[in-house]
C-alpha positions in Angstrom: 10.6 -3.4 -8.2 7.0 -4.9 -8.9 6.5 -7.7 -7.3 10.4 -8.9 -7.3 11.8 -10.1 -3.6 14.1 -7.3 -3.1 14.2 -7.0 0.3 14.0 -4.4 2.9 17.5 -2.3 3.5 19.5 -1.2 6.4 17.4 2.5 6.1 13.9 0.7 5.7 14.5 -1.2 8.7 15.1 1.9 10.6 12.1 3.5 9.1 9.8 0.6 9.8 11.1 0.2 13.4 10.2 3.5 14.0 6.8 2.9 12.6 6.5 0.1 15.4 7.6 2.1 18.2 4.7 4.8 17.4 2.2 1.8 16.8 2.9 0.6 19.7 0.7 3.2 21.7 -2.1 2.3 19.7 -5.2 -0.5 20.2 -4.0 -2.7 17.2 -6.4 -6.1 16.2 -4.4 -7.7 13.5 -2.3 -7.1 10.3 -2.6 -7.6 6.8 0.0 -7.6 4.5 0.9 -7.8 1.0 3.4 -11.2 0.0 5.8 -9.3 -1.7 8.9 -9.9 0.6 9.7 -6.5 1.5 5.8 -6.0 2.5 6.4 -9.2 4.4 9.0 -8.2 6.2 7.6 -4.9 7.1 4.9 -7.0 8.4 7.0 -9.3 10.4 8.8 -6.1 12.1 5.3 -4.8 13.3 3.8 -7.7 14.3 6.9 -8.3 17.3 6.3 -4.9 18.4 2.5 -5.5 18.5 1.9 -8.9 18.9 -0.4 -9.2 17.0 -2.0 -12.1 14.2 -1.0 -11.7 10.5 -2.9 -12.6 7.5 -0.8 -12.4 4.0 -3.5 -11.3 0.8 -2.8 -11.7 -2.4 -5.2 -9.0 -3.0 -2.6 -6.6 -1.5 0.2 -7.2 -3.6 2.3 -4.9 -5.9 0.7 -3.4 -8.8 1.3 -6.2 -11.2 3.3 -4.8 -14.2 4.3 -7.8 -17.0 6.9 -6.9 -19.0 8.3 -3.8 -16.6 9.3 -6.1 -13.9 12.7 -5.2 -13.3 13.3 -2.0 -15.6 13.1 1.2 -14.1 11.2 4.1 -15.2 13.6 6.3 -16.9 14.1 3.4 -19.3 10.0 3.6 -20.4 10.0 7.1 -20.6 9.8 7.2 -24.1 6.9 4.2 -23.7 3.1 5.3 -24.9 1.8 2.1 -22.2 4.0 3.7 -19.5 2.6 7.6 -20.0 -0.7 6.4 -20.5 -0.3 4.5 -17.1 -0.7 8.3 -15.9 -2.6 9.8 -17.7 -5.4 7.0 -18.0 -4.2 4.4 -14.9 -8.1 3.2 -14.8 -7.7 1.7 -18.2 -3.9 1.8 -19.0 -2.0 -1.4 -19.1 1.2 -2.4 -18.7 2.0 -5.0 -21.5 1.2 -8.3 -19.1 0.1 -6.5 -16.4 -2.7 -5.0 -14.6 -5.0 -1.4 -14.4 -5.0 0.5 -11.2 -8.6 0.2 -12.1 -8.2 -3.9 -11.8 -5.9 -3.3 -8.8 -8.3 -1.5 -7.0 -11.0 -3.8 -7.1 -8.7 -6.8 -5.8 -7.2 -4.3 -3.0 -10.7 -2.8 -1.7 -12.1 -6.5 -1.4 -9.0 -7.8 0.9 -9.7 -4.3 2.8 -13.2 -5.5 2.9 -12.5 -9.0 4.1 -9.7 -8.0 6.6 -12.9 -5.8 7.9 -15.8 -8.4 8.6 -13.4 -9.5 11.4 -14.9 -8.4 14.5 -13.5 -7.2 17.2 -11.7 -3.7 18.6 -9.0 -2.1 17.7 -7.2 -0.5 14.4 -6.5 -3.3 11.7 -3.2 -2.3 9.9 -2.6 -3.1 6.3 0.6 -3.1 4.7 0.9 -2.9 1.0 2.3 -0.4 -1.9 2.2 3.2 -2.7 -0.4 1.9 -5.9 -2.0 0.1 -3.9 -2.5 2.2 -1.4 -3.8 5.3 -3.6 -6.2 2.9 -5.0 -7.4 2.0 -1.7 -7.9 5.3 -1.2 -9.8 6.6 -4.4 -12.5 4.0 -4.0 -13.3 4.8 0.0 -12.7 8.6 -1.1 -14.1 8.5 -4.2 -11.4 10.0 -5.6 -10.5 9.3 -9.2 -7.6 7.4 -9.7 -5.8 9.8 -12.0 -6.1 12.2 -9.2 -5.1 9.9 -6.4 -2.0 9.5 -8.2 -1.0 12.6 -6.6 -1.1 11.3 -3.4 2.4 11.1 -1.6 3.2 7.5 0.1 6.1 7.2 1.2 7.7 4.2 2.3 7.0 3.2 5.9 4.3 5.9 6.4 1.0 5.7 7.8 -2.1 6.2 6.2 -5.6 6.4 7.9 -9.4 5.7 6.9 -12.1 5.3 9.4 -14.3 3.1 7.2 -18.2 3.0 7.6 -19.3 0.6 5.1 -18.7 2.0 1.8 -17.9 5.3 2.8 -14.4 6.8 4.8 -13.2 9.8 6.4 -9.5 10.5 6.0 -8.0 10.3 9.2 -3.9 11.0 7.9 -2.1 10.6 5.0 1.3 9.8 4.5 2.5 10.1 8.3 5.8 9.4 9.1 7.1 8.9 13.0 10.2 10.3 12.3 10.7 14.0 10.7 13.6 13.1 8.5 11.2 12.8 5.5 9.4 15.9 5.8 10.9 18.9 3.2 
């Protein structure tokens, strides 16, 4: 989908209320989200539910990906750019696009910024699965090939407790609702 406004479905509504309910319990600051409309209206869900401030950053938009905008996968399995964008996602580009690498660095400065906001509370940030791995190798230091295998589902909950430049991995991939588990 990239960076495309296709918009939440009937199912991601569900899944995003459901999100809100469990948030709900928790001491929530503000949320950050990425402009891509379904991001957007994620956001928008959770915010009613938490009342709550919302800043929209650019830095945590979709992975950009040029000329793949609108394909899917299966059609670029045959591409060399689109397996190198596995194998080497620091330093692979999509033809237009961006690196994970080049993602990263955009994504862990919003995280930053959304951080020198003082006060208590949880700060939620609502992005991509990309993004979200990348996110997660730099406060992990976790390569990005390997964060690729990272599961992110849509309209689960991830946790860092960040200390500076450093994290400890609170939850990954947490869904309210079991329906997703295997």
């Amino acid at each position: 989908m990239g960076e495309r406004p296709v918009p939440l479905n009937a199912n991601g509504r569900e899944q995003v209320n459901q999100l809100a309910k469990f948030l709900t319990t928790r001491s929530v600051r503000g949320l950050y989200t990425s402009p891509v409309v379904r991001a957007r209206q994620t956001a928008e869900i959770l915010v009613a539910a938490l009342d709550v401030p919302v800043t929209v950053d650019n830095g945590l938009t979709e992975v950009r990906v040029g000329q793949w905008e609108g394909l899917y996968w299966k059609d670029l399995a045959e591409e060399t750019a689109r397996l190198d964008f596995y194998a080497h996602p620091q330093v692979a580009r999509p033809p237009g696009g961006e690196t994970l690498h080049e993602v990263q660095r955009r994504a862990t400065a919003a995280v930053a910024q959304a951080c020198s906001d003082e006060g208590a509370g949880s700060l939620i940030v609502v992005s991509h699965a990309d993004v979200v791995r990348a996110i997660l190798g730099h406060y992990l230091h976790i390569d990005l090939q390997l964060a690729r295998h990272m599961r992110i589902d849509h309209a689960s909950l991830t946790a860092l407790d960040l200390n500076g430049s450093e994290a400890d991995l609170l939850f990954l991939n947490f869904t309210p609702s079991l329906k997703g588990i295997p």
